[in-house]
C-alpha positions as CSV (number, residue, x, y, z in Angstrom):
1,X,-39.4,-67.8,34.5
2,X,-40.2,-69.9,31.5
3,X,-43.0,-72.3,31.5
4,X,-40.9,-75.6,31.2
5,X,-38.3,-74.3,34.4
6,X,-41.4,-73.6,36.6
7,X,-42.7,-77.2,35.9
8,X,-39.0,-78.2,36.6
9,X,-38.6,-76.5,39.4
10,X,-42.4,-77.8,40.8
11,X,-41.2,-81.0,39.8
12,X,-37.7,-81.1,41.5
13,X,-38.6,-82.4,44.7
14,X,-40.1,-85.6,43.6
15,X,-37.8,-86.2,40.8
16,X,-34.7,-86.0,42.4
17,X,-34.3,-88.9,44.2
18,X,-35.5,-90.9,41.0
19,X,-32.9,-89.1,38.9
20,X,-29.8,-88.9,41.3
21,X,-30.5,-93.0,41.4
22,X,-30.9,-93.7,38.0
23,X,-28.1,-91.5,36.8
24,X,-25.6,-94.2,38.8
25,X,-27.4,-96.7,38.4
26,X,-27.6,-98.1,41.8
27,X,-30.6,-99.7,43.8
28,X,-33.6,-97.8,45.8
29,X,-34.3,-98.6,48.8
30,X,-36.7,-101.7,48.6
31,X,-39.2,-100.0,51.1
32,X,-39.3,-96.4,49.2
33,X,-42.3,-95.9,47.9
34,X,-43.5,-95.4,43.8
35,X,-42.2,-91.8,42.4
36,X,-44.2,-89.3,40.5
37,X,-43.7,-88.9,37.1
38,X,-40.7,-86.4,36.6
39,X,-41.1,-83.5,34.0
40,X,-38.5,-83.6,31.4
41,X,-36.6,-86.4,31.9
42,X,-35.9,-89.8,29.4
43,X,-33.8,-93.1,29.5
44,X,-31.8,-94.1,26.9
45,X,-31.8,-96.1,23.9
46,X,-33.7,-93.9,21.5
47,X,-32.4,-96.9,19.1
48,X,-31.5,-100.0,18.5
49,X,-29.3,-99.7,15.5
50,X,-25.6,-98.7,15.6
51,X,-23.9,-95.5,14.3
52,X,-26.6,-92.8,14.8
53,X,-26.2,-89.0,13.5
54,X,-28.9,-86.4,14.7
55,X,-30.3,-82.9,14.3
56,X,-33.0,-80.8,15.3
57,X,-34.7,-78.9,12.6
58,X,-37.6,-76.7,13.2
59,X,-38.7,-78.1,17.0
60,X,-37.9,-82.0,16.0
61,X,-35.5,-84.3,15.8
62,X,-34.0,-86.5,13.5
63,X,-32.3,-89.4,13.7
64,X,-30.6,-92.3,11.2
65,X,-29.0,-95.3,11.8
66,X,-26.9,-98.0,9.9
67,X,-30.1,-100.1,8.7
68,X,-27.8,-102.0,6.1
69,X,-30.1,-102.6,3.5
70,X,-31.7,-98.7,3.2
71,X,-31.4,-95.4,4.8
72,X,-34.4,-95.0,7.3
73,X,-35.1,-92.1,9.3
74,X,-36.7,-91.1,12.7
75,X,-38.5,-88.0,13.7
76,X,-40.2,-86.8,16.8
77,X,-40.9,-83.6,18.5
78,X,-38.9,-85.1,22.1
79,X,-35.7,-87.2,22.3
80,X,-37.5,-89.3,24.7
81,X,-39.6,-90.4,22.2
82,X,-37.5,-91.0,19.5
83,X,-37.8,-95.3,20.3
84,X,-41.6,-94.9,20.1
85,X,-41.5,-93.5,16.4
86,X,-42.1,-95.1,13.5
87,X,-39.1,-94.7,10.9
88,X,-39.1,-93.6,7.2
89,X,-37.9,-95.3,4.3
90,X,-35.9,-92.3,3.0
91,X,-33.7,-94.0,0.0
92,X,-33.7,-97.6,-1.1
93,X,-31.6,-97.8,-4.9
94,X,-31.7,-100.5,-7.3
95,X,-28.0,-100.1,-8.3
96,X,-26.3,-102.9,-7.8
97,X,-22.9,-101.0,-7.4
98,X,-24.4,-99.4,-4.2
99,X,-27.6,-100.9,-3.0
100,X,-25.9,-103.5,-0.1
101,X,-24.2,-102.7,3.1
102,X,-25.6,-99.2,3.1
103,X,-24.1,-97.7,6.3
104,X,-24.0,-94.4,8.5
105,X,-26.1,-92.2,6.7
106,X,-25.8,-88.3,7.7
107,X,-27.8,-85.3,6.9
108,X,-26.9,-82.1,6.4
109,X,-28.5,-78.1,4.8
110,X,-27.0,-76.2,2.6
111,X,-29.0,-73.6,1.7
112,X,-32.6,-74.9,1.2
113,X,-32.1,-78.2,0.2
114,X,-30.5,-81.6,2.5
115,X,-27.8,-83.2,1.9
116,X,-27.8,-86.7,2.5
117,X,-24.0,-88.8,2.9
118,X,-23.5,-92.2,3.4
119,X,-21.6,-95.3,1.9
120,X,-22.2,-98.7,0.7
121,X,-21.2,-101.3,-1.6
122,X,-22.0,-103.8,-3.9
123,X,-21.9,-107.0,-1.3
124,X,-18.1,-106.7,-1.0
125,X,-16.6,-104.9,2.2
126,X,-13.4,-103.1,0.4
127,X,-15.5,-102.0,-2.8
128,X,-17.5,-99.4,0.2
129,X,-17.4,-96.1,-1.6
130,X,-18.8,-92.4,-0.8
131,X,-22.4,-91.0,-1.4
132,X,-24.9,-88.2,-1.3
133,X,-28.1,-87.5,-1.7
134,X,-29.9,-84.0,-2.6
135,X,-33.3,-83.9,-1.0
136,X,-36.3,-82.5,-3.0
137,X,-37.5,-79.9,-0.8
138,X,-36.7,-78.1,2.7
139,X,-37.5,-81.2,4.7
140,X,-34.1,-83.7,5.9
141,X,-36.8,-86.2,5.6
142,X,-36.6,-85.9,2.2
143,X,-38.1,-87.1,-0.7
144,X,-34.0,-87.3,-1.8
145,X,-32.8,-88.0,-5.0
146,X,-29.3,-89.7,-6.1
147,X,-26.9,-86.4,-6.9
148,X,-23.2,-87.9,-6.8
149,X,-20.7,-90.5,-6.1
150,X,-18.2,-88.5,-3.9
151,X,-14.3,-89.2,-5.0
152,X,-11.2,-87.7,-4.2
153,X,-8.8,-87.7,-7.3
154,X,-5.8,-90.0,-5.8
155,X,-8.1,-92.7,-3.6
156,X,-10.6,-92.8,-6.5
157,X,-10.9,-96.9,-6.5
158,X,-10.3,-96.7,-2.8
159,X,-12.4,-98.1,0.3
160,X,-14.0,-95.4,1.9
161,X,-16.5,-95.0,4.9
162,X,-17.9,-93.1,7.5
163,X,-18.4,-89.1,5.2
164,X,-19.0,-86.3,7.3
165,X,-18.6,-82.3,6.4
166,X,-16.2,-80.1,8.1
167,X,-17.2,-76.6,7.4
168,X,-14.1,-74.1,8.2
169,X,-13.3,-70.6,7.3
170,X,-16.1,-70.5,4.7
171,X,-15.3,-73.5,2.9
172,X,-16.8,-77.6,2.9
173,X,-14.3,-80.2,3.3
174,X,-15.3,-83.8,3.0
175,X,-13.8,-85.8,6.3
176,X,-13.7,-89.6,6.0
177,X,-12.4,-93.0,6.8
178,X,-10.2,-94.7,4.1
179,X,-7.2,-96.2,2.9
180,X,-4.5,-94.5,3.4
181,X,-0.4,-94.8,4.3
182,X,-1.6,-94.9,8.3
183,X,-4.7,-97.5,8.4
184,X,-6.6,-99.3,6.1
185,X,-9.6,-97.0,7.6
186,X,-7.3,-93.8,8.4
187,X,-9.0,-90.2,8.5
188,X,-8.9,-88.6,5.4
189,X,-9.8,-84.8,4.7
190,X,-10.6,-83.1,1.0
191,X,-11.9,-80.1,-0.6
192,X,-15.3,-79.8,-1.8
193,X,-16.5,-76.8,-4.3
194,X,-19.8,-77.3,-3.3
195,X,-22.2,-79.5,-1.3
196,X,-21.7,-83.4,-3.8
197,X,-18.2,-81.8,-5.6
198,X,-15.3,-83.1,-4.0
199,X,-12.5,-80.8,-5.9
200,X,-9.1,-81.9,-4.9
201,X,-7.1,-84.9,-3.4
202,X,-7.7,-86.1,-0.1
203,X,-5.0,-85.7,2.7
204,X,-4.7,-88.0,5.6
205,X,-4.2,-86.9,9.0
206,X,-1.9,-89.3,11.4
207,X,-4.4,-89.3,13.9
208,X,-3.8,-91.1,17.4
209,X,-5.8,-93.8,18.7
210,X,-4.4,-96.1,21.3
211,X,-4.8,-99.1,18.7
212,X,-3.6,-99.6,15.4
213,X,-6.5,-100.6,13.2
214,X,-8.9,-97.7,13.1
215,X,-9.4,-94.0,12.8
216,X,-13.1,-93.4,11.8
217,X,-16.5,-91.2,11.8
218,X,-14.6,-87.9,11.9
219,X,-17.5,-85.2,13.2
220,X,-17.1,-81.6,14.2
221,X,-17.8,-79.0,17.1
222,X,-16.6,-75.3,16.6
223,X,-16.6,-73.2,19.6
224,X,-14.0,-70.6,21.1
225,X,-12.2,-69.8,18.0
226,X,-11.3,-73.7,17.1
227,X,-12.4,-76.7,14.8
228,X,-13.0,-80.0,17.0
229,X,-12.4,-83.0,15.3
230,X,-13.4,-86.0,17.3
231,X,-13.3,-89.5,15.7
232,X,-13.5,-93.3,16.9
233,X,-10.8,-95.4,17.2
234,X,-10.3,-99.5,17.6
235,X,-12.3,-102.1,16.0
236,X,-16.0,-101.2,16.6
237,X,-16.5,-105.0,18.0
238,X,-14.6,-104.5,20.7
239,X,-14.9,-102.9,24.4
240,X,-12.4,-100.6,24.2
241,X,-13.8,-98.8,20.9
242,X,-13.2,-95.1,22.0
243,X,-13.4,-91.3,21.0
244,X,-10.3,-89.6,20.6
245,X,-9.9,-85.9,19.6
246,X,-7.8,-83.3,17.8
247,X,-8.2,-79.7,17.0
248,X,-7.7,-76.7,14.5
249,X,-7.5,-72.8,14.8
250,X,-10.5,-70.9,13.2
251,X,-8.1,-69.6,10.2
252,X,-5.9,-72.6,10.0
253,X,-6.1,-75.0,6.6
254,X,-7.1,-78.3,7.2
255,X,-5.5,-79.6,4.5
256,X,-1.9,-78.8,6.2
257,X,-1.7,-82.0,8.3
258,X,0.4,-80.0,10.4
259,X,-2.1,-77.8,11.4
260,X,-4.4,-80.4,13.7
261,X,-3.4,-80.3,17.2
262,X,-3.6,-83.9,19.1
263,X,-5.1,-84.3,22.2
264,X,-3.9,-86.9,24.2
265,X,-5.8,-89.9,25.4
266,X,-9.3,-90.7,24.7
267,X,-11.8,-88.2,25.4
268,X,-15.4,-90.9,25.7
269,X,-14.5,-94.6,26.0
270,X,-15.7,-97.1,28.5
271,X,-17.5,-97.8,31.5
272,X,-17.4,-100.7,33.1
273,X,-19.2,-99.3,36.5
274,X,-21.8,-98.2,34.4
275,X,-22.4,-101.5,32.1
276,X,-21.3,-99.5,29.1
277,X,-18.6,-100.9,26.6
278,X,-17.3,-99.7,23.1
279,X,-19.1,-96.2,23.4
280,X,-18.3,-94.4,20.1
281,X,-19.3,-93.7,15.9
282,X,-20.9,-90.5,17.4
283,X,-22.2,-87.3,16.4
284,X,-23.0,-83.7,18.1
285,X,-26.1,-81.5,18.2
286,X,-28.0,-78.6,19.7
287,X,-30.8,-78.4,22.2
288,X,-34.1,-77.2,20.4
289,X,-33.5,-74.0,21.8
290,X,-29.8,-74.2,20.9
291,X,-28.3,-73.2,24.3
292,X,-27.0,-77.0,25.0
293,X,-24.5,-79.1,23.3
294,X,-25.5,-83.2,23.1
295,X,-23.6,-86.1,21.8
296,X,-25.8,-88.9,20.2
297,X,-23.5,-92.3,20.1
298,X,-23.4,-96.3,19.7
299,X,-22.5,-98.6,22.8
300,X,-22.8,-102.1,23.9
301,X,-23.8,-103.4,27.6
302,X,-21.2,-106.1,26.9
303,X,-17.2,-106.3,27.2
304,X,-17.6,-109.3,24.9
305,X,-15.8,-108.5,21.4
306,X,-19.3,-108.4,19.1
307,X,-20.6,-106.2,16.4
308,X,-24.0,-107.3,17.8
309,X,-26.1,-105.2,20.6
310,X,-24.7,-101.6,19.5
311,X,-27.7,-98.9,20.5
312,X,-28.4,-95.3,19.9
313,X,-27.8,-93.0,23.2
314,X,-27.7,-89.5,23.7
315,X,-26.3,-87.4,27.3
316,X,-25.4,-83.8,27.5
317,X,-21.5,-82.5,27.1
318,X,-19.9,-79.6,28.3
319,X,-17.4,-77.2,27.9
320,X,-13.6,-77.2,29.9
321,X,-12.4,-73.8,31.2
322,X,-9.6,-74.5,28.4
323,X,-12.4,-74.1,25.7
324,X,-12.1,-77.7,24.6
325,X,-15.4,-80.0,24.7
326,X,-15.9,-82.0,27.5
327,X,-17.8,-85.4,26.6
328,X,-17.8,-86.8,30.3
329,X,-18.2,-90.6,30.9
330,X,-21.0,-92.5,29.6
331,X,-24.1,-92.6,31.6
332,X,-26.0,-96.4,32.4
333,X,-28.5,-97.7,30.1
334,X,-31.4,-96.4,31.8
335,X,-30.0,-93.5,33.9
336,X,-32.8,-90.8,33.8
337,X,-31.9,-87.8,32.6
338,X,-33.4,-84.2,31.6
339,X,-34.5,-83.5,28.5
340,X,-32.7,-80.8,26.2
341,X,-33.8,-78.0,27.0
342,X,-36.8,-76.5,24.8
343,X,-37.7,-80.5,24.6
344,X,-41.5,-80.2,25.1
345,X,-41.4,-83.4,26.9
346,X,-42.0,-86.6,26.3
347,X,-44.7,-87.8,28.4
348,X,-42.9,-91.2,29.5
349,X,-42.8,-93.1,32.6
350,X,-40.9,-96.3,34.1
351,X,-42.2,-99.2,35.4
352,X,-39.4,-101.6,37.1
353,X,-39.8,-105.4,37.3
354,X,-40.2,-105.1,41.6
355,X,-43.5,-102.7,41.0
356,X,-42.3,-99.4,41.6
357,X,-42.9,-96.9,38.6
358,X,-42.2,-93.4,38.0
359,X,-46.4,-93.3,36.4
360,X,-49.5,-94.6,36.4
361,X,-48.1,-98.6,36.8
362,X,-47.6,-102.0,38.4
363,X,-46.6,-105.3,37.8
364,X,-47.7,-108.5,39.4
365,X,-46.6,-111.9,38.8
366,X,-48.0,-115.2,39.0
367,X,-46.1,-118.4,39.8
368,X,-42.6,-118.6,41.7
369,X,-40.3,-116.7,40.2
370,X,-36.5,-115.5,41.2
371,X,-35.7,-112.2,41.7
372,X,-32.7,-110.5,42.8
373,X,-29.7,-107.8,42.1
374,X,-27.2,-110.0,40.5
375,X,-27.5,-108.8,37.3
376,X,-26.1,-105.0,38.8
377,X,-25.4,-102.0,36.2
378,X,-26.9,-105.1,33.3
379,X,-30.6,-103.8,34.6
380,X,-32.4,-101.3,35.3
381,X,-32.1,-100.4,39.3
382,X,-30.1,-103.3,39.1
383,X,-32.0,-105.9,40.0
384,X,-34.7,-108.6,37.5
385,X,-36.9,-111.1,38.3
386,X,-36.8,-114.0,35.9
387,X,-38.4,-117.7,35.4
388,X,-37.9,-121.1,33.4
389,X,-41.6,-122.3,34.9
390,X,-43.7,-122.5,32.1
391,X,-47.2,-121.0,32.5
392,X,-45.9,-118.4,35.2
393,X,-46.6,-114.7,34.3
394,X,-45.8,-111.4,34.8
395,X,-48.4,-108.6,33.8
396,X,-47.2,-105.3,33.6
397,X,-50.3,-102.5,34.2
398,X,-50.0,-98.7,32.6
399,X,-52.0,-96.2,31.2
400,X,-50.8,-94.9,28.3
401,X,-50.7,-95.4,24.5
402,X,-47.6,-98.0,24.3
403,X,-45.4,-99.9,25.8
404,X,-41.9,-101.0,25.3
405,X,-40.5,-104.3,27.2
406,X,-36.6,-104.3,28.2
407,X,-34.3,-106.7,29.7
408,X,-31.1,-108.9,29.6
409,X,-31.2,-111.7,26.9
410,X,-28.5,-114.5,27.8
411,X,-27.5,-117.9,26.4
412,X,-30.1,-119.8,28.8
413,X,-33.2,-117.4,27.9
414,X,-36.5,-119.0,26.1
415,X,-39.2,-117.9,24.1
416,X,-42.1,-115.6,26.0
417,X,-45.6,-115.3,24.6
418,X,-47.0,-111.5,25.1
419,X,-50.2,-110.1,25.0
420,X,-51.9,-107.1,25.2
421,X,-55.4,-106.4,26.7
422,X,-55.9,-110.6,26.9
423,X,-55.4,-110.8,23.0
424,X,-54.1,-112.8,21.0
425,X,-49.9,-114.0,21.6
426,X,-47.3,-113.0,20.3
427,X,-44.0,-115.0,20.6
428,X,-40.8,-113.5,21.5
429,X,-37.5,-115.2,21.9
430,X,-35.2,-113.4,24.7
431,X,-32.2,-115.6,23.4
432,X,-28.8,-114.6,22.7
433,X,-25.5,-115.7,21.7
434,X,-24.1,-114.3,24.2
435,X,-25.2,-112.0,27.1
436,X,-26.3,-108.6,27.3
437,X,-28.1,-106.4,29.2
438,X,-30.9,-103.7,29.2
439,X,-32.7,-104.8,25.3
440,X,-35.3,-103.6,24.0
441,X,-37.4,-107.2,23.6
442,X,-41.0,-105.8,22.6
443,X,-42.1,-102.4,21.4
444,X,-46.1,-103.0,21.4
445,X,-48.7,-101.9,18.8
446,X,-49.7,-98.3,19.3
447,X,-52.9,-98.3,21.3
448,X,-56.0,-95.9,22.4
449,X,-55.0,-93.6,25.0
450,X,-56.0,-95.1,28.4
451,X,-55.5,-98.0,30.8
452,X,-53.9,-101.3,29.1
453,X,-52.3,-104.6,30.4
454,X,-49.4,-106.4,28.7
455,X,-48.7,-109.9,30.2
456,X,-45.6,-112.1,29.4
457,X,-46.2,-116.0,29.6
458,X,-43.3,-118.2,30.3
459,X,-43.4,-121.1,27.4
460,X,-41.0,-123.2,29.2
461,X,-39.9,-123.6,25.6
462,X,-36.4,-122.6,23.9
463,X,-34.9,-122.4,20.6
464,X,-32.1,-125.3,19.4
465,X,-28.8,-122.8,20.4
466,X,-30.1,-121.8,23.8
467,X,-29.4,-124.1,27.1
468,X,-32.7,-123.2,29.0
469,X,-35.9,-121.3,28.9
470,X,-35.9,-118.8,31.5
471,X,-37.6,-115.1,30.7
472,X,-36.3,-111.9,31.9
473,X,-38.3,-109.2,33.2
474,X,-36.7,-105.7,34.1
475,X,-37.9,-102.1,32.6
476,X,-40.7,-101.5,30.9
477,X,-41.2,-98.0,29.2
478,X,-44.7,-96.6,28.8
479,X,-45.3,-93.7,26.3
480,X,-48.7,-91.4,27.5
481,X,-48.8,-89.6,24.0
């Protein structure tokens, strides 16, 4: 028995109400008392920006997201800590041709170098075009330099978006989202003769959807003797943005539209029992020990048609008896979960706004403030406390090294004023246009392992678009290392 399954196993006991709970999201019992700390487990987001892609590379992950103005990266040796790292500024560019809108960056190595694909424009939407960058050593965190602009033949002045690399039979084939005579952003395949060549025209695949508009962020699983080609469909903004799939035999060309087998339906869309709307823009990787497949994806916690709110999430997929990927239902914001395994751990802990916590930590509150479970699969074990009362605080207790501060932001919400350790305030404005649940509102400095206080004072003030001033208080997150 390895290590990490006898701490599991140890572990089990203590952990599994905690985990059965947070997995559907539904209340404790309000008498039950504080849980242990569970080995192995995390909450999502790992992000808070939209259209993630991920890997593990020698024990750590990786992460990107569409930052807009830059490609930044995130690294850390657990997934559960992937919110508590610090990114990197891995390419900024001074061309003006392609230094604006710079979204879903993706990473992938060939041979000893990384290969870094993404798109942007100059400032205007339709004049997006395709990317990629060469790193300058064995490390997908680069230093990268600029290698190519990538351009199939017949959509050379096209809009393009959303690269990724299908690699069948021996051979790279770029896979994007484009014009072509389907959708304005329809899934495009073409042959590459190496890792920034693309060597031939670009075919477009009729691929279903259940809308019109969209077919986009075409990624890849290969198991059981067949190419997986899963992709987003709808407008991103809205609820019922969803993950459709088709498939390809091991020898088949890709370029034969013919050749990709539909399945019908969506395969990962949303749900509304579990606060979870427009899940999609996705991409696959391994456990660090490679025996478990994961999807990393965008989502909102609002059925509200907004391209605002979209976080990073990762769960676990399996496999059906029929050798096709299973992607399961999206899990809650905040549904614990185990690690991969080979994660190390992340050496986090919960601590929810009624006191309980899976750690080392408390909250107490001072003033009158409400409290109850009307804000359901919107909060973390569905229930908040919240107050307009300025002066009233809440102070949440933990030992650890930092803390990160979650909760719904809504059209009524006011400014806060946090503190750590009785220094000096920081103002924070839990407004929003409109309302969502489960955000990440603080992420504190990092501080010297050991026992630290972070207090949230109600102003009683709001900015000019809000109605009220009330401050939520749900989740907070506390990282130990």
């Amino acid at each position: 028995m390895s290590p990490r399954t006898a701490r599991r196993r140890a572990a089990l006991l203590t952990a599994l109400f905690a985990v059965l709970w947070g997995l559907i999201s539904g209340p404790p019992a309000a008498t039950a008392a504080p849980h242990t700390a569970a080995a192995g487990t995390f909450r999502n987001p790992l992000n808070t920006g939209p259209d993630p892609f991920l890997t593990t590379w020698n024990g750590t992950y990786y992460l990107t997201t569409t930052q807009g103005d830059s490609i930044r990266m995130w690294r850390s040796s657990s997934l559960g800590t992937l919110l508590d790292a610090d990114p990197i500024t891995v390419w900024t560019d001074t061309d003006g041709s392609r230094n604006q809108h710079i979204w879903a960056p993706e990473f992938y190595r060939f041979g000893n170098r990384w290969y870094l694909y993404y798109t942007a424009d100059d400032g205007v939407d339709d004049h997006h075009r395709l990317y990629v960058l060469e790193s300058d050593r064995d490390d997908p965190a680069g230093p990268y330099h600029f290698k190519s602009r990538l351009t199939p033949p017949n959509h050379a002045a096209d809009f393009a978006i959303d690269p990724g690399i299908l690699e069948h039979d021996g051979r790279l084939y770029l896979a994007y989202s484009g014009i072509n005579q389907y959708q304005h952003n329809g899934l495009n395949i073409a042959p590459m003769s190496n890792p920034y060549t693309v060597s031939g025209n670009a075919v477009a695949i009729n691929a279903a959807g259940g809308c019109p508009e969209v077919r986009e962020g075409p990624e890849f699983l290969y198991r059981n003797g067949r190419t997986w080609m899963t992709y987003s469909t709808c407008d991103t903004g809205k609820p019922d943005y969803q993950v459709w799939m088709m498939s390809l035999p091991s020898t088949a060309d890709p370029l034969v539209p013919g050749n990709w087998t539909q399945r019908s339906g969506a395969v990962f869309s949303r749900a509304d029992d579990h606060g979870v709307y427009g899940p999609g823009h996705h991409a696959f990787f391994r456990s660090p020990d490679g025996k478990e497949d994961w999807i990393v994806y965008h989502a909102k916690t609002t059925s509200v048609n907004t391209y605002s709110n979209r976080t990073t999430r990762a769960q676990k997929i399996t496999w059906n008896a029929d050798g096709s990927p299973n992607l399961g239902r999206p899990l809650a914001m905040g549904a614990t979960q185990d690690l991969p395994s080979g994660d190390p751990g992340a050496g986090t802990y919960w601590i929810n706004d009624d006191g309980r916590s899976s750690g080392d930590g408390s909250v107490s509150y001072t003033g009158t403030w409400n409290s109850g479970t009307g804000c359901a699969t919107q909060c973390f074990w569905s229930d908040d406390h919240w107050s307009d009362r300025a002066g009233n605080t809440a102070t949440f207790s933990f030992t650890g090294t930092r803390i990160a501060l979650l909760s719904v932001r809504d059209t009524g919400n006011g400014i806060a004023a946090l503190s750590i350790d009785g220094g000096p305030e920081q103002r924070v404005d839990f407004y929003g246009a409109i309302r969502t649940g489960e955000n990440l509102q603080y992420l504190s400095p990092r501080l010297p392992s050991g026992r630290h206080t972070l207090r949230i004072r109600v102003t009683g003030e709001h900015n000019a678009q809000s109605g009220a001033s009330f401050v939520s208080v749900d989740r907070a997150e506390v990282y130990t290392r």
